[in-house]
C-alpha positions as CSV (number, residue, x, y, z in Angstrom):
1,X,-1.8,1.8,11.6
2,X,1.0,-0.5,11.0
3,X,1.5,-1.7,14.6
4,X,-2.4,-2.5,15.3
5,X,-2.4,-4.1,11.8
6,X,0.5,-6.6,12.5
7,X,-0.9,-7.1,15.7
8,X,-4.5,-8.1,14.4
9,X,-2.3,-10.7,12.3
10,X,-0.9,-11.6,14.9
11,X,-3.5,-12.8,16.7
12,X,-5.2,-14.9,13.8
13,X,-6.5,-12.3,11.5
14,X,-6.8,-13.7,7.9
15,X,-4.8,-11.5,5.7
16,X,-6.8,-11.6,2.8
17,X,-9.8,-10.8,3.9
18,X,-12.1,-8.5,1.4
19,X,-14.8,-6.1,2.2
20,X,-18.2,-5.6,0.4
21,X,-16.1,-4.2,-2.4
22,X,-13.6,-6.7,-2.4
23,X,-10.8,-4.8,-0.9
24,X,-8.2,-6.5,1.1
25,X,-6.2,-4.5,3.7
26,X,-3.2,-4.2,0.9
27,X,-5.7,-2.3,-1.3
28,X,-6.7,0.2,1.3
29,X,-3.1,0.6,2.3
30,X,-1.9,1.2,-0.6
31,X,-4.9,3.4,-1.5
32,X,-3.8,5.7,1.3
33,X,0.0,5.7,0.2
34,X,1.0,3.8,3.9
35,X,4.1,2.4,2.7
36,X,5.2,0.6,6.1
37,X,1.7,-1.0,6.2
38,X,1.9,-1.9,3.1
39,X,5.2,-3.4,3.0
40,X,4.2,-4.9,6.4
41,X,1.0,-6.8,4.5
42,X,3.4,-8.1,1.7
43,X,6.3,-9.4,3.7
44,X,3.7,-11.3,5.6
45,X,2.2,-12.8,2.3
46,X,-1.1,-10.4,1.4
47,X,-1.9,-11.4,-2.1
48,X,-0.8,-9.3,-4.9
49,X,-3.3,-10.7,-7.4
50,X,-6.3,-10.8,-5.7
51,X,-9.4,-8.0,-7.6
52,X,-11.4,-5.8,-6.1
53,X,-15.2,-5.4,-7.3
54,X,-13.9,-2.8,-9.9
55,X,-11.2,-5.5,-11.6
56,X,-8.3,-3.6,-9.7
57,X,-5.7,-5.1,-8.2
58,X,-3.3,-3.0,-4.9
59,X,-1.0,-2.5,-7.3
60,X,-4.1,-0.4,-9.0
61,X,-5.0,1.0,-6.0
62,X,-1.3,2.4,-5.7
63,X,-1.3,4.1,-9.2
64,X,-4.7,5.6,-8.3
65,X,-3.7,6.9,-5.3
66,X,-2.2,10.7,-5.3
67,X,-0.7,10.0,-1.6
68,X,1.5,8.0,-3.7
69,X,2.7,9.7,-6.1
70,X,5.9,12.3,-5.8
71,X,5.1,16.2,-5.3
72,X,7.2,18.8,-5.5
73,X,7.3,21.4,-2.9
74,X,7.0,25.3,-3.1
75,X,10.1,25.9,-1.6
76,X,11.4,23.9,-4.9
77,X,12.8,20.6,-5.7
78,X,12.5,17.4,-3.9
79,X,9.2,15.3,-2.8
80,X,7.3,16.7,0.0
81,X,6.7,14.7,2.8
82,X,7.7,11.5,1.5
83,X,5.5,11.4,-0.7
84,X,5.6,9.2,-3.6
85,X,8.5,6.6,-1.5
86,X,5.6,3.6,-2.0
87,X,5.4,3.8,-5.7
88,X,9.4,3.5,-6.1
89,X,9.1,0.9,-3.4
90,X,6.2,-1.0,-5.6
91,X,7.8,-0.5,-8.8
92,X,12.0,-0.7,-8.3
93,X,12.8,-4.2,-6.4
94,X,16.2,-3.2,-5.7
95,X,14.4,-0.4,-4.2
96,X,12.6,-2.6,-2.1
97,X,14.9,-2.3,2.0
């Protein structure tokens, strides 16, 4: 997802772009959890700010998102999957690579 997004930017695509319910691409990629996307959209400028129809912003979209969020496994301890590695990425800047 991250390659044919940067290479739609690339080749002109606006970045902030909103659909009929006023998501940009940063609010479905955070939606989903897609932390290189994501990071991908905000190195290369995507508006943090900007609302969707329902008032939220990505950064809503991130807390609302259980992809995001850490799990823990069965087998005990530790996040499954990497789950949960975008919300630390959002919300620690020296987390931030």
């Amino acid at each position: 997802m991250t390659a044919v997004a940067a290479e739609l930017l690339d080749a002109g695509a606006r970045i902030d772009v909103r659909d009929d319910q006023g998501m940009t691409s940063l609010h479905l990629a955070t939606g989903r959890g897609d932390l290189a996307t994501s990071r991908m959209l905000v190195e290369r400028g995507a508006p943090l700010e900007l609302k969707n129809a329902y008032g939220g912003t990505a950064l809503d979209s991130l807390t609302m998102s259980s992809s995001a969020w850490p799990t823990t496994s069965r087998r005990g301890g530790g996040s499954s999957g990497g789950r949960g590695s975008l919300w630390v990425w959002f919300a620690l800047p020296s987390a931030r690579i």
